[in-house]
SERO-121181 format. One line per 8 residues: number of its first residue (from 0); their letters; for each residue y, z, x of C-alpha. Coordinates in steps of 0.5 Angstrom, whole numbers, plus 500, padded with zeros to 3 digits. Example, Ala and Ser with C-alpha at 12.3 -4.5 7.8 and 13.67 -1.06 7.14 Angstrom:
// SERO-121181
0 = as = 491,516,525 | 498,514,527
This chain:
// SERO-121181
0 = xxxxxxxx = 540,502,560 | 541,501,552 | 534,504,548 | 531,500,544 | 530,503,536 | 522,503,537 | 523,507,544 | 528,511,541
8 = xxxxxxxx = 524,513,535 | 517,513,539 | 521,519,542 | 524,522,537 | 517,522,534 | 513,526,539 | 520,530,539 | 518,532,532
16 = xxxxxxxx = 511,533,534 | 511,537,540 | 516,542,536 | 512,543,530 | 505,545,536 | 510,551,538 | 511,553,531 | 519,554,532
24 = xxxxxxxx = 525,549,530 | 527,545,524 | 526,538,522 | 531,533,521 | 533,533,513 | 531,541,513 | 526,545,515 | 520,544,518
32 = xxxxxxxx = 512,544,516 | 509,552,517 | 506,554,523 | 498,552,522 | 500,546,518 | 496,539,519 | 499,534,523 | 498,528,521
40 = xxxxxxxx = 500,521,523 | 500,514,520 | 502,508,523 | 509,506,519 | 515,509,518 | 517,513,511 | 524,510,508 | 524,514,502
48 = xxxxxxxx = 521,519,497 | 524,517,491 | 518,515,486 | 522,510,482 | 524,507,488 | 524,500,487 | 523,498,494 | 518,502,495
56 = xxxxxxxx = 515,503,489 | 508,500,492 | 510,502,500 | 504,504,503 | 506,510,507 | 511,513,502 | 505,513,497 | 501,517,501
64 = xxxxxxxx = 507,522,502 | 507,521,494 | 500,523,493 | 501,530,497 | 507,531,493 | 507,529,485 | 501,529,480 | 499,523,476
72 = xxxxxxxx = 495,523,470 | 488,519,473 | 486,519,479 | 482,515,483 | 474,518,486 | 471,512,489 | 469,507,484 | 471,512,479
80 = xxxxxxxx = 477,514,475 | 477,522,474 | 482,526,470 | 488,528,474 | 494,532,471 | 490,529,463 | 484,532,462 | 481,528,457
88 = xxxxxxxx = 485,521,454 | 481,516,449 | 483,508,447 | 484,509,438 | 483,502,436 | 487,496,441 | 493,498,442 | 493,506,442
96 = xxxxxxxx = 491,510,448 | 491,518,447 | 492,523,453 | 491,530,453 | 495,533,460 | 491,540,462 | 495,546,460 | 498,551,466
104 = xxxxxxxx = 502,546,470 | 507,548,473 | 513,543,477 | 514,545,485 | 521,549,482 | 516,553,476 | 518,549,470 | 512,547,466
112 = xxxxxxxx = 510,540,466 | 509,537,459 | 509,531,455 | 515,529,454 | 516,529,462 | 510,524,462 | 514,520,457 | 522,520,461
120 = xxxxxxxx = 518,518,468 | 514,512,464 | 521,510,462 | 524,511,469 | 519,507,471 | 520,501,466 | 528,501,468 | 527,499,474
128 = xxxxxxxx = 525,492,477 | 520,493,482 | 513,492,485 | 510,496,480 | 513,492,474 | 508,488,470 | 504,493,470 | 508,496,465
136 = xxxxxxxx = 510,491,461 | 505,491,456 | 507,499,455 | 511,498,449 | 512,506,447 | 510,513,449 | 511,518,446 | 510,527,447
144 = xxxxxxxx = 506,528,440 | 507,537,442 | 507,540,449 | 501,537,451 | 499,530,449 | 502,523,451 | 500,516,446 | 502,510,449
152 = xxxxxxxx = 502,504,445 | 501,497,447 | 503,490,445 | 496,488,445 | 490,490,449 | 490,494,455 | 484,495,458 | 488,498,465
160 = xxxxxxxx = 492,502,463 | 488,507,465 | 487,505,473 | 494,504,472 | 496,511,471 | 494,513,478 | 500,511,480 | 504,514,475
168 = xxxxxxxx = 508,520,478 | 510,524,475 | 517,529,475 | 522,534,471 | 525,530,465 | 532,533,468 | 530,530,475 | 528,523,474
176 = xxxxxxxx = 535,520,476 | 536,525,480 | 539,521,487 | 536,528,491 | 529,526,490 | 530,520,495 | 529,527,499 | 527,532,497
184 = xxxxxxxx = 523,531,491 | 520,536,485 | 513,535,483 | 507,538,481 | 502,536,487 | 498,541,492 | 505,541,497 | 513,541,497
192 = xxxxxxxx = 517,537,501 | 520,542,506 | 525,537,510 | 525,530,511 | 529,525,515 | 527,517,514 | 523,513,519 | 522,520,523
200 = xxxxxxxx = 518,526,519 | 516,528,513 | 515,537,513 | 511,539,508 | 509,546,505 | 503,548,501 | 503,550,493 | 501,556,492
208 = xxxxxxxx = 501,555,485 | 497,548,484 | 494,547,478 | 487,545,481 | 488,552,487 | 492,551,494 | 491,547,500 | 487,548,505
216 = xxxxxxxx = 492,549,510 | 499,552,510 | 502,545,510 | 502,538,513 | 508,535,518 | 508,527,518 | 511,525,525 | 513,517,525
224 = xxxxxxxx = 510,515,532 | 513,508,533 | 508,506,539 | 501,507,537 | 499,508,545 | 504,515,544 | 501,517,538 | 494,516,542
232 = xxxxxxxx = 496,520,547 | 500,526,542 | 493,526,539 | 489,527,546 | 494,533,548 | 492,535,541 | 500,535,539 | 496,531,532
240 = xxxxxxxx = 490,533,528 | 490,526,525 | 492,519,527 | 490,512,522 | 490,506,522 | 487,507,528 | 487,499,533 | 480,497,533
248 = xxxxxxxx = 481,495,542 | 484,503,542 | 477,506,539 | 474,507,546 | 481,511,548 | 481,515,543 | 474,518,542 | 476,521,549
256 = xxxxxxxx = 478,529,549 | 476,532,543 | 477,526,538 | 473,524,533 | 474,517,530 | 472,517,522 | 471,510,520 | 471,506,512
264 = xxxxxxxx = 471,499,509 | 478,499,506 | 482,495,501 | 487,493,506 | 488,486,509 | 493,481,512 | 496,476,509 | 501,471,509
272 = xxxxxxxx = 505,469,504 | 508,462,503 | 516,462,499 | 513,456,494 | 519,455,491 | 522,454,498 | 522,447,500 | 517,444,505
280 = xxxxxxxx = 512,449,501 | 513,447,494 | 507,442,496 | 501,445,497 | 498,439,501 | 503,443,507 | 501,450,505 | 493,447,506
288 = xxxxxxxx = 495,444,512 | 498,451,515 | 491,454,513 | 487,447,517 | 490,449,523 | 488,456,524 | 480,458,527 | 481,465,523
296 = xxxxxxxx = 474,466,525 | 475,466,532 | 482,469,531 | 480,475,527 | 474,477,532 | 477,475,539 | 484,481,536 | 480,485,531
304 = xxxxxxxx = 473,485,534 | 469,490,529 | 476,493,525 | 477,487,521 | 472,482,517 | 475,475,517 | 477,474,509 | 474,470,504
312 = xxxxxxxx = 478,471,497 | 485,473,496 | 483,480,496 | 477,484,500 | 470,484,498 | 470,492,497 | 476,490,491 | 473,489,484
320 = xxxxxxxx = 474,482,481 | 473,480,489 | 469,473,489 | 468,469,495 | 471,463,496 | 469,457,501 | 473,458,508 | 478,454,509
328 = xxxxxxxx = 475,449,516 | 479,449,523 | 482,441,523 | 488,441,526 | 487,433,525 | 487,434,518 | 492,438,518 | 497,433,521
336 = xxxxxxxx = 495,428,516 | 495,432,510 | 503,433,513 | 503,425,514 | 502,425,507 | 507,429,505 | 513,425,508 | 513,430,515
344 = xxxxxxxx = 510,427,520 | 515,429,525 | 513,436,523 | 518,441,521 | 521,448,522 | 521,455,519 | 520,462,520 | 516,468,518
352 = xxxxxxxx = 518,475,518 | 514,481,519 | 515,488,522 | 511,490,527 | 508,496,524 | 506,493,517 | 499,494,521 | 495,494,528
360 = xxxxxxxx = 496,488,532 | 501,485,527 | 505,482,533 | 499,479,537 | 496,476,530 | 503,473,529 | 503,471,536 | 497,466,535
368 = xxxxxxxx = 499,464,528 | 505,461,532 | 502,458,537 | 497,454,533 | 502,452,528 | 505,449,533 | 500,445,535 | 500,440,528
376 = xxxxxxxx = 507,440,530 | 510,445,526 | 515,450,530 | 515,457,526 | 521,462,528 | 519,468,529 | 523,474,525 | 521,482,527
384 = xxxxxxxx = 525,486,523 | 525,493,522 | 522,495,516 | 527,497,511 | 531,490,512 | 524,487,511 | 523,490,504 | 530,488,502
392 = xxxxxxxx = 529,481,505 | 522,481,501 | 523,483,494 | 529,478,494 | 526,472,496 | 529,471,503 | 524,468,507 | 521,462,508
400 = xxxxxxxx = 513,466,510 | 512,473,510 | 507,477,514 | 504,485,512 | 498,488,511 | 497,490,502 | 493,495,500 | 490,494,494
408 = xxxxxxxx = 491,502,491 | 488,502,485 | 482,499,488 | 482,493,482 | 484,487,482 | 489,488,476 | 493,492,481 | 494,486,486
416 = xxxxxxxx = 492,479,483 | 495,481,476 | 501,484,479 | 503,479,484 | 501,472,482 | 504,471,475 | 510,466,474 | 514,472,471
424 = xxxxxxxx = 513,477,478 | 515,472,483 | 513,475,488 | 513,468,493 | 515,462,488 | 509,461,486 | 507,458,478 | 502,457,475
432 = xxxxxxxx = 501,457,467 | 493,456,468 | 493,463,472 | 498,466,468 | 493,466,461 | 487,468,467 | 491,473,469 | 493,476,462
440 = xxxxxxxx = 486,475,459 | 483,479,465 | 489,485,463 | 487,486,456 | 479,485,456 | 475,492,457 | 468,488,458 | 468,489,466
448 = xxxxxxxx = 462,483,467 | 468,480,464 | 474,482,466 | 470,481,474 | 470,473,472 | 476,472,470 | 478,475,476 | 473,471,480
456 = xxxxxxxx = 478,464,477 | 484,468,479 | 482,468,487 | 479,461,486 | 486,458,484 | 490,463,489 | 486,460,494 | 486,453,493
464 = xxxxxxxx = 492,453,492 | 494,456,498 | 499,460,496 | 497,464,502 | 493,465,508 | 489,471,508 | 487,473,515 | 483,480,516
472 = xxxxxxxx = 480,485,511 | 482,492,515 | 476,497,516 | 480,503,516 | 479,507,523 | 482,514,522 | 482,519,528 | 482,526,528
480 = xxxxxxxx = 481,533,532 | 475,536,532 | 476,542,530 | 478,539,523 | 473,539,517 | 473,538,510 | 477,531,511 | 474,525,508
488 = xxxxxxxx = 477,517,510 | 480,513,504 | 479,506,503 | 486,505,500 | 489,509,507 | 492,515,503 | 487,520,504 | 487,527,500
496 = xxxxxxx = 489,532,506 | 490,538,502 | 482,539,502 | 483,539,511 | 482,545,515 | 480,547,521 | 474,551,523
């Protein structure tokens, strides 16, 4: 009998997982994470650790792995932003931002961090087209003014820079090229990358010498369990502490055996995109019409139950600059006539592109978008491909539409709507001049009132447009052991695991 990748790597992940409960053997790529580290599992596959990666420049699982293993200047506390590696920063005028970095710190390899590290990782980030492009592109210059303080200039005012920075790692100056980051990577934060082999585990090891004190536990291992049924059960067998996103059908299953289930409103949706400037979705009287034909509340209540909340905005409404949108009505009829008058009567053929890990039910939702789509005459290939081979096809624009879950990291909407929809991102084909000036305006007001407004526009002309579909705001369900404390769930699913410990 031939395995299947997802069997193999179900497999391989639980492999890893039994290994590291006895405490003995190596993980793939090195060493495996110290006895009486925490095990943790989520619920996609880790290609990479390189922090300027452009195809993972965003990808949720690696920026969790990113948060345990580098610093960043700015941190995100709830609706706050709090120093991070920069003690202090202050705005001189509208162009000019002044950061003061902590004194001490100290890199995984017991260099110091400074400055002109800040300022070699911003050009690395800048070098490389990704995901996270225009979010530097009003930076025009940074500069290390001493050991300690960073001055970032701008081309205009930049009022996110600020909550941009969270997702600005930092490393050595020396390293920021370096290819052996992609697996064993140097940073600042509160672990070590110990071992690391990609789509399988990632083996961490605590910093001792962590500026802000030591983790709570001696280390984290992150086993990738393809199939969420065996991930529940290594959780039950207690071969894992911790286990997100937990399948809101699967609660039930897991608060069975000394398992808890912790729950929070996350910035995390589904959406699926339409390629606009790929013919027949140039026309948004055909992007409507693919909206028309989908009962998302009776889809979205019928598969996700209490896990999910049918979305009413491009973004979900624990998101700043959300504002509600009037949902689109179920009207199969007028979805036929709409493509009537849009020259395709007969209907038409397409495809959409998804991995079925993106997020919990990704193949049943496609599933029942397929079917309903079929029922306006609309027949809709699917393509579920593994993970890596949907990134690249995603960032090069090769596919007609495109299903995954976004997590909105910053919780701001500059970090989704200013990032994503601009003509010069072109993330899915679509231009829009009146949302280019929107957009824009919003990046540079510091008025939050009024950056929240434009921001409401923005959703507005996204949603009548209908450059996407947006089905589901995720509630995030995390399930962990019982004898765990000190855990607190995180809306953007990249929790903190160094304040996690047993007892």
């Amino acid at each position: 009998m031939v395995m299947r990748r997802r069997e193999f790597l179900a497999l391989a992940g639980l492999a890893a997982s039994s290994v590291l409960a006895g405490g003995c053997g190596a993980a793939g790529g090195g060493g495996s994470a110290p006895d009486g580290s925490l095990r943790a599992a989520f619920g996609q596959p880790v290609t990479d650790l390189d922090p300027y990666n452009a195809g993972t420049a965003v990808d949720e699982a690696s920026l969790i792995v990113k948060r345990l293993v580098f610093d960043t200047l700015v941190r995100r506390d709830g609706e706050r932003l709090v120093p991070g590696l920069a003690a202090r920063w202050r705005r001189e005028g509208d162009t000019t931002w002044v950061f003061e970095l902590r004194g001490g710190v100290r890199f995984h390899d017991g260099t110091p961090l400074t400055a002109r590290d800040v300022v070699a990782c911003l050009k690395r980030t800048q070098s490389v087209k990704s995901a996270q492009s225009s979010l530097w592109a009003a930076v025009t210059s940074a500069r290390a003014d001493g050991d300690h303080t960073v001055v970032f200039e701008t081309d205009g005012p930049m009022a996110t820079l600020p909550v941009n920075l969270t997702l600005l790692f930092i490393v050595p100056e020396r390293l920021v090229a370096d290819p052996a980051q992609k697996r064993r990577p140097i940073g600042s934060g509160p672990f070590r990358v110990t071992g690391f082999t990609p789509s399988t585990s990632v083996e961490l090891a605590r910093f001792d010498g962590y500026w802000n004190g030591p983790a709570a536990l001696p280390g984290v291992s992150m086993p990738y369990i393809a199939e969420t049924s065996s991930a529940i059960t290594a959780l039950r067998n207690g071969e894992v502490d911790l286990l997100w996103p937990v399948p809101s059908d699967q609660l039930p299953e897991v608060r069975a055996g000394g398992v808890s289930v912790r729950t929070v409103p996350s910035w995390t949706y589904y959406l699926t995109w339409f390629h606009c400037g790929r013919r027949p979705f140039t026309d948004p009287r055909v992007r409507r019409a693919m909206c028309q034909a989908l009962d998302l509340e009776e889809i979205v209540g019928r598969l996700f139950g209490a896990g999910a909340e049918r979305m009413r905005a491009p973004i979900p409404p624990t998101v700043f600059g959300y504002a509600e949108q009037p949902p689109y009505a179920h009207d199969p009829g007028a979805a036929r006539r709409a493509l009537r008058d849009a020259g395709l009567g007969e209907g038409f053929t397409t495809s959409m592109m998804w991995f079925d890990a993106t997020g919990p039910l990704a193949r049943e939702l496609a599933q029942t978008m397929i079917s309903s789509w079929a029922e306006i005459g609309v027949t809709v290939r699917p393509q579920s491909i593994e993970k890596a081979q949907w990134l690249q096809r995603l960032n090069v624009l090769d596919w007609d539409m495109e299903l995954q879950t976004n997590t909105v990291t910053t919780g701001d909407a500059a970090f989704t709507l200013g990032r994503l929809y601009t003509s010069k991102a072109n993330r899915m084909g679509y231009r829009n001049p009146e949302l280019d000036g929107i957009l824009a305006a919003a990046g540079r007001e510091a008025d939050g009132g009024r950056r929240a407004e434009l921001y409401g526009r923005a959703c507005r002309i996204i949603w009548s447009d209908a450059v996407g579909i947006f089905p589901a705001a995720l509630t995030t369900a995390y399930g962990l052991r019982s004898d765990l404390t000190g855990f607190t769930p995180a809306a953007n699913n990249q929790p903190d695991l160094s304040a996690v410990r047993r007892g």
